[in-house]
C-alpha positions in Angstrom: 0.0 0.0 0.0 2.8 2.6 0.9 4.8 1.5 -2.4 1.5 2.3 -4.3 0.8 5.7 -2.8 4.3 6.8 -3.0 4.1 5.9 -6.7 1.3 7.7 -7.2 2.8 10.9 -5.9 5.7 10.2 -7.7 4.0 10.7 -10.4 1.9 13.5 -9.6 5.2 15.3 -9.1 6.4 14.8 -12.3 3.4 15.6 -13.7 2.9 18.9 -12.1 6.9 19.6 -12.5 6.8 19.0 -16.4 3.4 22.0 -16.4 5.5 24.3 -14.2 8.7 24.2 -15.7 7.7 26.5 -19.0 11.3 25.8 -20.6 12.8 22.5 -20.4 16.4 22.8 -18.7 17.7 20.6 -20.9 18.9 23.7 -22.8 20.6 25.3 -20.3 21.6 29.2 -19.2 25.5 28.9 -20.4 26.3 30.8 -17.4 29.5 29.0 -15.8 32.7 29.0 -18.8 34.3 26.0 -16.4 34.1 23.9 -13.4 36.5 21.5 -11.5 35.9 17.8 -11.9 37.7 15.1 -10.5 39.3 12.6 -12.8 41.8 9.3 -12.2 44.0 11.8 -13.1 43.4 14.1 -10.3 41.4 17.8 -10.7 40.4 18.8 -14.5 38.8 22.2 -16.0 35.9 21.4 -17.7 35.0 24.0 -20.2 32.0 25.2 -21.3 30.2 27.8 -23.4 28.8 30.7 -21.6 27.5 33.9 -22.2 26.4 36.7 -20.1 22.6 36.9 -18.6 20.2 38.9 -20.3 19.5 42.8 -19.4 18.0 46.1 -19.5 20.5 47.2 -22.1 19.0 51.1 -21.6 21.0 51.2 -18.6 24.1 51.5 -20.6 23.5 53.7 -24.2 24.5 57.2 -25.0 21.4 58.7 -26.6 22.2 61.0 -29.5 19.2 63.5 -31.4 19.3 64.7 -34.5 18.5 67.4 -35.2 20.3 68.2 -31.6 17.9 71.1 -31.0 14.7 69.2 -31.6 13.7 68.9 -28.4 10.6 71.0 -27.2 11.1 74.0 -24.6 14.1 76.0 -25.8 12.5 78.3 -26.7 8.9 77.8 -24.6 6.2 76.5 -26.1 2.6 75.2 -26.4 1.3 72.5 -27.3 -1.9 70.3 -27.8 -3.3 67.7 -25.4 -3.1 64.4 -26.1 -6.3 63.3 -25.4 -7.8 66.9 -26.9 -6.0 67.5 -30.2 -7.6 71.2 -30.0 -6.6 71.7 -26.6 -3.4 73.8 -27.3 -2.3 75.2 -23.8 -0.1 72.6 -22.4 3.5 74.0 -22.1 6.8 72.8 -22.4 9.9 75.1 -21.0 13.4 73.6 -20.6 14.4 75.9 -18.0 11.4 74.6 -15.8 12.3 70.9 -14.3 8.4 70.9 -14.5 7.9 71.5 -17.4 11.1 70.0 -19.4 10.9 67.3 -21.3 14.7 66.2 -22.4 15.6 63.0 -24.1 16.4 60.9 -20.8 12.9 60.6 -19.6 12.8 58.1 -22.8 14.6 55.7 -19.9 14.0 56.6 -16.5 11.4 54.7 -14.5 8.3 54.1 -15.3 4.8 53.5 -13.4 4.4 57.1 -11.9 1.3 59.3 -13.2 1.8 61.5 -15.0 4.2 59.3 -16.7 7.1 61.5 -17.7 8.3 61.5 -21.5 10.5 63.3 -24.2 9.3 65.5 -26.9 10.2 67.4 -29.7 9.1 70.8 -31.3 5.9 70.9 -32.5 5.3 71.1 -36.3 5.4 75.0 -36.6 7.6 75.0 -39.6 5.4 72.9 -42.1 4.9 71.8 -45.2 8.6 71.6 -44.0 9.1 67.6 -42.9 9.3 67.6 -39.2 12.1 64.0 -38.6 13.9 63.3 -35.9 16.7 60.9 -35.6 17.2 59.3 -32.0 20.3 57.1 -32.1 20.8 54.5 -29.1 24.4 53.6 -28.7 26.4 51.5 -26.6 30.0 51.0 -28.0 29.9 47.4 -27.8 28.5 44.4 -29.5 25.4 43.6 -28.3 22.9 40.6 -28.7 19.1 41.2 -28.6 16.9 38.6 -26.6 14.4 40.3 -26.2 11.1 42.7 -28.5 12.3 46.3 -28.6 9.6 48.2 -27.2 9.0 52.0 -27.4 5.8 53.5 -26.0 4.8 57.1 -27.7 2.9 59.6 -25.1 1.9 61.0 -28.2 0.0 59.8 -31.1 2.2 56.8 -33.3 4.1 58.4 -35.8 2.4 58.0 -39.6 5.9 56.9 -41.0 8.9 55.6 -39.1 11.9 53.0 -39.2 13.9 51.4 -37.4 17.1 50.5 -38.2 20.5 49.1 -37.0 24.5 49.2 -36.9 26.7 46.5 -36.4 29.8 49.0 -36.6 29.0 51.7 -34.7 27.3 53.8 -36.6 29.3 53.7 -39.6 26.8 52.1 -41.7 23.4 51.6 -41.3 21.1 48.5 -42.1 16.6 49.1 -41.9 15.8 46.4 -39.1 11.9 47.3 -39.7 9.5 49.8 -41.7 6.5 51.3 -39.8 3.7 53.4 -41.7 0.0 53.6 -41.7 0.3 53.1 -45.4 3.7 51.3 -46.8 2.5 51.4 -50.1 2.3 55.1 -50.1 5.3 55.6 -47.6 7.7 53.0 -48.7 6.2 51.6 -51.9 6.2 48.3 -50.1 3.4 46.0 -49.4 2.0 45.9 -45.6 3.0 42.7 -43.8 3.0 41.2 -40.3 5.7 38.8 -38.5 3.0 36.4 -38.8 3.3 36.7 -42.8 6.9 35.3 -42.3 8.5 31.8 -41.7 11.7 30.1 -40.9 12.9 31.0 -44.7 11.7 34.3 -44.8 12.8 35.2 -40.8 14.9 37.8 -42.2 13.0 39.8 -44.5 12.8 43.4 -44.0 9.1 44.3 -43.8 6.5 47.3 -43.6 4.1 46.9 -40.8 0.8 48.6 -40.2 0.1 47.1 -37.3 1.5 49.9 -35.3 0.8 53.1 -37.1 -2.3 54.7 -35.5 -3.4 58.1 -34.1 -5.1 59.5 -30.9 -5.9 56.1 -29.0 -5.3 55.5 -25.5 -4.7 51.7 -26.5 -2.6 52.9 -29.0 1.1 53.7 -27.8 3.4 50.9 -28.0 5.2 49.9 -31.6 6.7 46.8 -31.4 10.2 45.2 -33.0 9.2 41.4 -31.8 12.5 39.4 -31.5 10.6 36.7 -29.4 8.5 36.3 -32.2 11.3 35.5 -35.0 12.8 33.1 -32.1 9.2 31.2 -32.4 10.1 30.5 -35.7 12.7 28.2 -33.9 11.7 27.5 -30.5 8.3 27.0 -31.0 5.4 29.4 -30.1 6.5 29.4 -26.2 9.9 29.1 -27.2 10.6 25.2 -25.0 12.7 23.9 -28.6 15.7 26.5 -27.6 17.9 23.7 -28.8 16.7 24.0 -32.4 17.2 27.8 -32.2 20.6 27.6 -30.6 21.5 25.1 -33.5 20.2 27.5 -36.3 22.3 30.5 -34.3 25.0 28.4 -34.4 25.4 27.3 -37.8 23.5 30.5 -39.6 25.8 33.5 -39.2 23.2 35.7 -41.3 20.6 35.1 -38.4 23.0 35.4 -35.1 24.1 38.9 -36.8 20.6 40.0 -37.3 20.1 40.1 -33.8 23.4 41.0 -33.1 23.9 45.6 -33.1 26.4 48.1 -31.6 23.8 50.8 -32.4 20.1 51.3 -33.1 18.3 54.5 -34.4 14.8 55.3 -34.3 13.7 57.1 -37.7 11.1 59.3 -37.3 9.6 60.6 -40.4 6.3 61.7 -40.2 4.1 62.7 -37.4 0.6 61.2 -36.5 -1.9 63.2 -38.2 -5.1 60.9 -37.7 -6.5 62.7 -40.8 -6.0 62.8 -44.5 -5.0 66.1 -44.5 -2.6 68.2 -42.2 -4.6 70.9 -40.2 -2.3 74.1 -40.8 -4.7 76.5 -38.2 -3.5 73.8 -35.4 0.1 72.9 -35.8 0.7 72.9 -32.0 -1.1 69.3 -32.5 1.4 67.6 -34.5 4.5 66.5 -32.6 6.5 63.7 -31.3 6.5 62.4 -27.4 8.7 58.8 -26.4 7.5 58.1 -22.6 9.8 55.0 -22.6 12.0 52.9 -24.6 12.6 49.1 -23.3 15.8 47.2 -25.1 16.6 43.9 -23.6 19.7 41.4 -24.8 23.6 40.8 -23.5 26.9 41.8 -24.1 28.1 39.4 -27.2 31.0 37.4 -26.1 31.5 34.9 -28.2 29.8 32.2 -25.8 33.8 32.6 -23.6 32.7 35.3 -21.0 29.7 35.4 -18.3 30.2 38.8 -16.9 30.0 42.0 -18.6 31.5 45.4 -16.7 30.2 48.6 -17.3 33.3 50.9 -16.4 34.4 54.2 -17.6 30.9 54.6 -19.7 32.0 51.2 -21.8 31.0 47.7 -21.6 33.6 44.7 -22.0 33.6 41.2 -21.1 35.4 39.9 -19.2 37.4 37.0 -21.2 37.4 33.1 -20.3 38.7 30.0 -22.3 42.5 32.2 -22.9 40.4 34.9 -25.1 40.5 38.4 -24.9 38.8 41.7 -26.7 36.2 43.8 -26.0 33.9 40.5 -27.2 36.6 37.9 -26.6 37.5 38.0 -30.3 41.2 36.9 -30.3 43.0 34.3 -28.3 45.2 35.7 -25.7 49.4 36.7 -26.9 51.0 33.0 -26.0 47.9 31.3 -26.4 47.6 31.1 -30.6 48.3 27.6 -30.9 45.3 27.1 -33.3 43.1 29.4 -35.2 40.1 31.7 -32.5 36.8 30.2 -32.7 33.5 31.8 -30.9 32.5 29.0 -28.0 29.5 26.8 -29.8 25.8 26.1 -28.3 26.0 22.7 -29.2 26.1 19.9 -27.7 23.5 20.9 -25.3 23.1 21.9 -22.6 26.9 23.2 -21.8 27.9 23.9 -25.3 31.8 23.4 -26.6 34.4 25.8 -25.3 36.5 26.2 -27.7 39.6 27.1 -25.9 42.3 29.3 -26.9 45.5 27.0 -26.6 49.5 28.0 -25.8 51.1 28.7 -29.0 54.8 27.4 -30.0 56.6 30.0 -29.9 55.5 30.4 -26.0 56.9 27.3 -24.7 59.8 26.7 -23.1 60.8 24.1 -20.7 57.8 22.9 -18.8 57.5 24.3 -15.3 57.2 22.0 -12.3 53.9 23.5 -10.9 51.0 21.3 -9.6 48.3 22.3 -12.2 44.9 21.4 -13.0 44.8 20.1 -16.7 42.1 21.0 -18.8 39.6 18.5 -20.0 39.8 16.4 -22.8 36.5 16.3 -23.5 36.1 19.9 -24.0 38.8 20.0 -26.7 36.3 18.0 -28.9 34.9 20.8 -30.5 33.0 21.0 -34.0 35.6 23.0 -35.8 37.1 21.2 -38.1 40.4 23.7 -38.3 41.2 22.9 -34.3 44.6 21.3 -33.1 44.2 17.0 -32.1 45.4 16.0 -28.8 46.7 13.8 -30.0 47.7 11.9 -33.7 50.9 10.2 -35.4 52.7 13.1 -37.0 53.9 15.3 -33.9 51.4 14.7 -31.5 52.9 11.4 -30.5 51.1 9.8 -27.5 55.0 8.6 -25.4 55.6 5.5 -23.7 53.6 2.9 -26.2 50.2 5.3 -25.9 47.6 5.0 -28.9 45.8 8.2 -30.1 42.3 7.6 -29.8 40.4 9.3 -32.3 42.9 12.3 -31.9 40.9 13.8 -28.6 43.2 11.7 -26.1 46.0 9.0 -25.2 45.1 5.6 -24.0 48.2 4.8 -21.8 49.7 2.1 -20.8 48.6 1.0 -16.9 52.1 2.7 -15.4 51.7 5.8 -17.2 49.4 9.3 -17.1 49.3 12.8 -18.3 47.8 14.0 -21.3 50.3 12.3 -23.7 51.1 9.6 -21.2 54.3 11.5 -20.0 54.1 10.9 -16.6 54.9 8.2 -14.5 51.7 7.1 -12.1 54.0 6.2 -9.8 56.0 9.7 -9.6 52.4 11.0 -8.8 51.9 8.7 -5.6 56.1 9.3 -4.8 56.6 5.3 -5.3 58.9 5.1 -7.7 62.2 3.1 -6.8 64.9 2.2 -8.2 63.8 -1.5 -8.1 60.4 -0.9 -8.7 60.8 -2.0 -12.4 59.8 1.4 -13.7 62.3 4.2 -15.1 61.5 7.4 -15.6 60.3 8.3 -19.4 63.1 8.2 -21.8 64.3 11.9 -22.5 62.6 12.3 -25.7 62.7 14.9 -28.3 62.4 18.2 -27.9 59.0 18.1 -29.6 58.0 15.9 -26.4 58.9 18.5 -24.0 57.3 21.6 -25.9 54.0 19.3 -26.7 53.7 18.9 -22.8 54.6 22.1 -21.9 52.3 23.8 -24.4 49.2 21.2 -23.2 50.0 22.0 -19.4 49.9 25.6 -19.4 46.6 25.5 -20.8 44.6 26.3 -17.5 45.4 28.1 -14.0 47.4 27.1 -11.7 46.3 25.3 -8.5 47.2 27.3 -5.9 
């Protein structure tokens, strides 16, 4: 009877345990680059991918506008009520903290009433086009996991894009068209991220999904990453292995959610009506009450911490890589070709660890080390350095290179090319004991095991 009813709970657990968990873990976070693990050889790093957690990236950008004095207040003005397009005596004065409204409120907090917004000149000057470029910035390489989101405290603008750097601002890509008719705007036709599919997932479209006037439901355009993830992952994104394999392998798709600047494009105010109404231009403006951009430092899957210091973000390097997004194998550490840490296998990924070059080595220092991991040298590039193979790489003491990833030594030997006696480990050996110390070798021998031991910290 017990045995039964604990069963039967079993079970429910599981049960209610597979409905709460809404991602399976069998992905993973990639938030630790290495752990210790104990092996017959003693302690080993084993490496993994990692990659920083996901963030408010607004916390670190430099906001640029241009025109630079297109902000509202400087000198006074009025302007119409949102909710009353014809009620024109709402002020804005940049030399009154009351009544300013400058470009940080686009990212300070929000939830407080009256929420608290940026805004430009009104349209005073037309038929002259009133457009305003607001460039985010954040002099690194950043990932997006996340929808950009801006909410407007005005109306929608009629015509906007959005569109993104991935070299800071030298060059600039369209990321998405917004218009209340793209025909007319952008001579392309309307379409949805619905319209698209794992083919199409980076299209450039026009959306008119977004483009609206005075609604107080109305305030919020969209950039949905999420829903180009879907596309992957599945509709509540639980397949993240199948998106982290097309990242992986698709360099056209990591990059298009990969930017080291966004601009906001905006072209044409929200006018509601078919015609501009010239006897009320204080109606026609532009007001951002919040901007939200979520996604992580890029690092190349060999960093889990990003430091914001000096007004710049940089990772801080694992695996023997450094750069601002661990792009380069450390100097001494060039034995084979940088590669960016992969996703797969999952859940922890493949390293792919900078290793000591040649011309680094010298003769091996007696220090007691932790060696790094065999297993986290097997790594899906094919241009990577072998453990092991029967060129140079020559496993000593009558080894056999397995598959190139590791020695299989004889029962008296150990070490990564089985240079090492066991019994020099347990301070055994003997004159009598019927085992010598390795022959000398070549010189190739020492500089292998030199440049395969400095390969991780040393155990202190």
């Amino acid at each position: 009877m017990y045995l039964s009813r604990f069963l039967s709970i079993h079970a429910l657990w599981v049960t209610v345990s597979s409905v709460m968990q809404p991602y399976p873990l069998v992905w993973g976070h990639y938030d630790v680059c290495k752990t210790q693990i104990y092996t017959e050889e003693g302690k080993v790093w084993d490496y993994m991918a990692c990659q920083p957690e996901s963030t408010d990236m607004t916390k670190y950008l430099k906001v640029k506008l241009d025109p630079p004095d297109i902000t509202c207040g400087d000198p006074p003005e009025t302007f119409c009520a949102m909710g009353n397009p014809y009620m024109c005596n709402n002020e804005c004065d940049a030399s009154t903290p009351e009544l300013a409204h400058p470009p940080e409120l686009m990212f300070d907090f929000e939830g407080r009433h009256p929420s608290t917004f940026w805004q430009s000149a009104t349209w005073k000057d037309y038929p002259k086009p009133l457009q305003v470029n607001i460039t985010l910035s954040w002099s690194k390489t950043i990932e997006l996991t996340d929808n950009i989101v801006i909410t407007f405290e005005s109306g929608r603008p009629d015509q906007m894009i959005l569109e993104k750097s991935l070299d800071y601002g030298r060059t600039w890509q369209p990321y998405q068209y917004y218009a209340t008719d793209c025909l007319d705007a952008f001579h392309m036709d309307p379409k949805s991220v619905k319209d698209l599919s794992q083919h199409t997932v980076l299209e450039i479209i026009c959306t008119e999904e977004y483009s609206t006037g005075y609604m107080t439901n109305s305030k919020i355009i969209h950039f949905e990453i999420k829903d180009r993830f879907a596309f992957f992952a599945g509709p509540w994104l639980r397949n993240m292995a199948s998106l982290y394999g097309q990242l992986d392998t698709t360099k056209k798709l990591r990059d298009f959610f990969t930017v080291t600047d966004l601009r906001i494009r905006l072209l044409r105010p929200a006018v509601g009506e078919i015609f501009v109404d010239e006897l009320h231009l204080a109606r026609y403006f532009y007001a951002i009450s919040d901007i939200k951009v979520h996604g992580r430092c890029k690092c190349n899957l060999h960093a889990t911490v990003c430091v914001y210091d000096n007004s710049k973000l940089t990772c801080e390097c694992e695996h023997n890589t450094t750069g601002p997004d661990c792009g380069k194998c450390k100097k001494n550490y060039q034995g084979r070709p940088w590669s960016p840490g992969s996703y797969l296998p999952i859940p922890k990924g493949t390293a792919n660890t900078c290793i000591p070059s040649i011309s680094s080595i010298g003769n091996p220092p007696k220090f007691n080390r932790i060696w790094p991991n065999i297993s986290s040298l097997e790594v899906s590039n094919p241009k990577q350095a072998n453990v092991c193979d029967n060129e140079l790489l020559h496993c000593q003491n009558g080894g056999t290179c397995y598959n190139n990833v590791r020695c299989l030594c004889p029962a008296a030997y150990t070490g990564i090319l089985c240079e090492k006696l066991r019994c020099e480990e347990a301070g055994s050996c003997g004159s009598d004991s019927g085992q010598g110390a390795p022959p000398p070798g070549s010189p190739a021998l020492l500089l292998l095991t030199a440049m395969l031991g400095t390969a991780s910290p040393l155990l202190v």
